[in-house]
Each structure stands twice: as C-alpha cells, then as structure tokens.
N, C-alpha and C positions, 0 to 999 in steps of 0.2 A: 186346461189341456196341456200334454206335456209337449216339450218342444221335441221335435223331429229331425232327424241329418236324414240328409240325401248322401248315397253313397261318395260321392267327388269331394264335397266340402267338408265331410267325417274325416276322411283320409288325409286330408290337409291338416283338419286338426290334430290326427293321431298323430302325423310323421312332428307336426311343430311340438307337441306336446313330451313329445319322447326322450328329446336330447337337450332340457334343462332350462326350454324356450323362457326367453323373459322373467329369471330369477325363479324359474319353478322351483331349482334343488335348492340355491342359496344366493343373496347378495351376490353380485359381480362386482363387487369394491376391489379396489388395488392396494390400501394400507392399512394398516392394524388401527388407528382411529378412527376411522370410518368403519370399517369392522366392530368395533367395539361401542359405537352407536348407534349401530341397527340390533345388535343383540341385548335381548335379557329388558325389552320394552312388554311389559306384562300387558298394557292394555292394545298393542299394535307392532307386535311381533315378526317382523318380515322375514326373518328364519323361516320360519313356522308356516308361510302361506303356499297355497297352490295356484298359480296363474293358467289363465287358459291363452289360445292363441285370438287375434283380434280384442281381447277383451273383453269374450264375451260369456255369459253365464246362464245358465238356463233350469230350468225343473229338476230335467237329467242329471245334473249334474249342481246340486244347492249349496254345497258348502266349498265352490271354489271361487275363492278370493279373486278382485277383478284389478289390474294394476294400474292407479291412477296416475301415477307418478312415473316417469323417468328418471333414472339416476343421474344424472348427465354430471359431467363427465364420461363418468363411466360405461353409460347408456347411451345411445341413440335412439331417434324415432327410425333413420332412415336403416340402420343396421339390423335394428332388430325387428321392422315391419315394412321392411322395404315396398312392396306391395301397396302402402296408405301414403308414402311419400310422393306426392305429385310436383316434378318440379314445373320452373317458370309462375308458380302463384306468388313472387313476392319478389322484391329485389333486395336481393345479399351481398356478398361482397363483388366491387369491381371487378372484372376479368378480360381479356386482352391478348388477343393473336396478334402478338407482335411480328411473325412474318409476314402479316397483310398491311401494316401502319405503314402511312406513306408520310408520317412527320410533317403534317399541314398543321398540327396543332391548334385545330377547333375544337380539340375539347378541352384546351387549356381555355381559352378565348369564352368559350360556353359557359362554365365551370362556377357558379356563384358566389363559393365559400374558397375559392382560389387552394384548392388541395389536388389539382394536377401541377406536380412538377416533371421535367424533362432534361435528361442526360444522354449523352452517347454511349450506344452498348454498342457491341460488337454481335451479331446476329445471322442465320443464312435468311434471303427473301423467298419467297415464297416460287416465284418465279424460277430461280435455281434449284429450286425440289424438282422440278418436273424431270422425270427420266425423255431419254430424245426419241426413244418408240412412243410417247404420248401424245395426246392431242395438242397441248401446249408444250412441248418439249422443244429443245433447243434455240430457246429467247432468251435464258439466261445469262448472265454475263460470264466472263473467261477467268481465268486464273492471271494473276500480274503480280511481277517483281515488287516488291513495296507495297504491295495488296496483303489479306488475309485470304487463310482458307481453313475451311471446315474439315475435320475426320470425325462424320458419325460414330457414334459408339451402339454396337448390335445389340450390349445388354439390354443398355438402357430402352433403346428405342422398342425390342422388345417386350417390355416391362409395360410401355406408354399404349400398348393395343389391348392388352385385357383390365388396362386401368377403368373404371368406374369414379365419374367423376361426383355423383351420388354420396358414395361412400368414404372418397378419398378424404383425409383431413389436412395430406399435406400437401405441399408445391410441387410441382410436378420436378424430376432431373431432370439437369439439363443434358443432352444429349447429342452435344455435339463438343468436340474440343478444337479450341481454337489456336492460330500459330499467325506468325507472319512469312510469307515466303519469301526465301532468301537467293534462288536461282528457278530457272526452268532448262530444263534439257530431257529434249527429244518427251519422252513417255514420261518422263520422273520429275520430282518437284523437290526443292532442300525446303525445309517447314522449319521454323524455329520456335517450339511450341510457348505458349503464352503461362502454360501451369508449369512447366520444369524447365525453361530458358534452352532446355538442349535441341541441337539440330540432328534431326531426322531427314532419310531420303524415301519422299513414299510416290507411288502411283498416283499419278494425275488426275486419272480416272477413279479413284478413291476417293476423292478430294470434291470439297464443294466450293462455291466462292463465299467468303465472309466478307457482310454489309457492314461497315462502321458508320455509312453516311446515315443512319436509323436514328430516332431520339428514343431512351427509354424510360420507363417512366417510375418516379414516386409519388405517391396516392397516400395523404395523409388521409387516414379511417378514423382519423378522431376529429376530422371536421368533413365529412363525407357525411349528406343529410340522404345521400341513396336515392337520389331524383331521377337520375339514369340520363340526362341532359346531355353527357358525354355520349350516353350511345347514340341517341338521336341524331346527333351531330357530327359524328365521324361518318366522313362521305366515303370510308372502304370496307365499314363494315367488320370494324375490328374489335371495338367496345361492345362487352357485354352486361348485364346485369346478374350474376350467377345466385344458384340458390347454396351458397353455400356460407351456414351464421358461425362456424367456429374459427374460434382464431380472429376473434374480431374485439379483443378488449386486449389488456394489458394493465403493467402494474406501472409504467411511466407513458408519457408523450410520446415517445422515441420507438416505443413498441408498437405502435400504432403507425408508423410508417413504414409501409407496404412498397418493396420496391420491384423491380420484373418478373423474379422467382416463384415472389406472392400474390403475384398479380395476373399471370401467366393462365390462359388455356389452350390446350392444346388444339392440334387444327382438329385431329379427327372428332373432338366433343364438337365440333360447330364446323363439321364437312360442308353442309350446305350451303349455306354464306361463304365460306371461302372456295367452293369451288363459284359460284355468282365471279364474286372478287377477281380469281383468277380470269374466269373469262373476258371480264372487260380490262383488266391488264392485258390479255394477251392478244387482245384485238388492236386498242394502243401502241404497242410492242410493233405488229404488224405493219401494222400504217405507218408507222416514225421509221420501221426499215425501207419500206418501200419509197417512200419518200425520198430517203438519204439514197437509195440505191439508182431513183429516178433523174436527183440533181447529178450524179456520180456519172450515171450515162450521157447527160445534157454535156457537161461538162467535156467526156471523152470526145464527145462529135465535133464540140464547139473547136477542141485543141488540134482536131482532123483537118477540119476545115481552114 
C-alpha cells in the first residue's frame, strides 16, 4: 500500500523540501577540498542525491535518497532538524550564571578530577539587575568611589533576547562595560573606563554597580568527566549541565580551557532558577536590613535615654 500525507505533514514536507533542506541542491561544504571529495564518487555521489525532510522515504516517492550522515562541521542535527533536538537528554559542556554565584566554592571542593579553577572577574550581581518598580528592586548595592560600575550595552543586550541557545555555537558578548569610579556628584558619576583608561562623565542612573568581590571560573574540558557533581552542589543554583558538544576539543591542552566567556549562560536560558535564586536572596536581603535597621533604632532610644 502506498504511503499516504495527511494535508499538515505534506505541507511541512513541501515548504522543508523547497529551499535546498539537508543538501537537497548540493554539499553545504565551505572549502574546495571537501568539495572536491564529495564530487565525481561514481558509486555514492552526494551531488547527485535528493534528501527528504525527517529522513524519511516512502512508495510516493522511491528514488529519494535518505541522509545518514551529517556533515558536521558543516551540518548540524540541531540546525537543520531542530524540531528532533530534545535538549536536557545528556550533559555537555559546563555552563554557569555567574550573576547568581555566591563564590562558596563547592564545586571546586566536589570536583573529582580538580578541573574547577577560580579567579576574580569583575561582573554586575544579579540583585543590582532588578529595576526599583520590581518586586525585588532596590536591595542592590550603590555606587562608591573606588568601587566599579557597569554601562549596559543596548546592542548587545538586544542581540542576547532572540539568541537560541540550541543553536548558538558561540559565547555569549559580554554586555556590559566596565570602569572604575572616580567621583560622584549630585545625578552624575566620572567612570574611568576599564577597555580605553579615558574618563567619562555619565548618569548615575545609567550605571550599574560592578561586583569584583565574585570568583570566576576556569573549567579545564580535557579533564572534565561531565558528572555534573558541580551542579548538584552549588547551593544557588548557578551550575548547569548544557546541551551544548561543540567547541569541546582542540588541537593543544590550553584550548581546552574554558574560561567565563565559555562557560557563561545567560540568565534568561535558565529564568527559572534564577528567578527561585533571586527570591531567596531577596528575602535574606530583607531580613539582614531589617535587622541592621532594628539594632539602629535600639541603639537611638538607648542614646535618648
């Protein structure tokens, strides 16, 4: 019996079929030696073949070629069939919201192949994201002389909302630039920025506060057994296990270490958790003001009296 479409799943196959899906027209190679090893093979011709979508073949349709193979590099499964990519089935490389790390360092302490290392970056907390109309808003810290501060960058941050982390193969920008402050006055802040040493005078309210007190981390990947043991054990919920296998070899040692850039996900891939995260900081937050504001008043009455 021959095989049958139903109208929805034909039209899936026409529209993937149409525009060249999975090497229908030709190789999707990027060099002339690769090119020139897939041509002029008389018994497995990949010029020559017609791919369907799913890979699948039927009665209908007998003489199209079904594609076993991915080209990779060149290919993706997740690019080109996005649809069959399920992620969370495996753990891939390390990944890490480092504006939720609170630098307790148990998953260095966890770590059995000792390939968590820890440096000081410069980073905004997670807590100084929150705008002050929010629920968590205004627990952040201030701006200070000899302190750091942040100026978002729009592009970028723009760029980081229709990212797909599925598909991306590279690090996310960074999207903030960082300076030291050099004065405050009234509305305005002097910045002496960190990538071009010159001093700027910008809006306060522009500005974020930048965390130095943070550890950041290097993640050697070529003694990384992918246990996920870091995640388990980070108590804020900042260690991930991502599904993401590229970019995970090299041609020395040295390539294989992974440092914040490469290690980085962004909050909104793992809103969930850091919104969790955020709520039990900002209820801590809470309580440690009220406290301080309680001994503050004990204190006034004591000094009345």
């Amino acid at each position: 019996m021959a095989r049958t479409f139903s109208r929805g799943p034909f039209n899936r196959w026409a529209k993937a079929n149409a525009d060249g899906y999975h090497n229908k027209i030709e190789p999707n190679m990027l060099d002339e030696k690769s090119i020139a090893r897939a041509e002029g093979n008389i018994m497995n011709d990949v010029t020559a073949h017609e791919y369907t979508a799913d890979r699948e073949g039927s009665e209908l349709f007998p003489t199209i070629w079904k594609p076993y193979t991915i080209m990779y590099p060149y290919e993706r499964l997740e690019d080109l069939e996005p649809w069959l990519f399920e992620p969370g089935q495996y753990n891939g490389r390390i990944g890490v919201v480092w504006e939720t790390c609170t630098a307790c360092k148990l998953c260095i302490r966890i770590c059995p192949n000792d390939c968590l290392h820890m440096s000081t970056k410069l980073r905004v907390d997670i807590m100084d994201l929150q705008d002050e109309d929010s629920e968590h808003g205004g627990l952040g810290g201030d701006l200070q002389v000899g302190g750091y501060a942040a100026l978002p960058l729009e592009e970028v941050l723009a760029a980081h909302e229709v990212r797909n982390p599925v598909t991306a193969h590279t690090a996310p920008e960074p999207e903030y630039r960082f300076g030291e402050v050099i004065s405050l006055s009234g509305k305005t802040a002097t910045v002496r920025w960190n990538d071009s040493n010159k001093e700027t005078i910008e809006y306060s309210e522009n500005l974020l506060r930048g965390d130095e007190q943070i550890v950041s981390g290097m993640i050697d990947m070529g003694r990384c057994m992918f246990c996920g043991l870091c995640m388990e054990a980070c108590d804020s919920t900042s260690f991930f296990m991502t599904n993401e296998y590229d970019g995970l070899s090299g041609y020395t040692r040295e390539d294989l270490w992974f440092d914040a850039s490469r290690t980085r996900v962004l909050i909104s891939e793992q809103q969930e958790a850091v919104d969790e995260e955020l709520a039990l900081r900002a209820k801590k937050e809470r309580a440690k003001r009220a406290k301080k504001a309680e001994k503050k008043s004990a204190k006034a009455k004591k000094a009345e009296a």
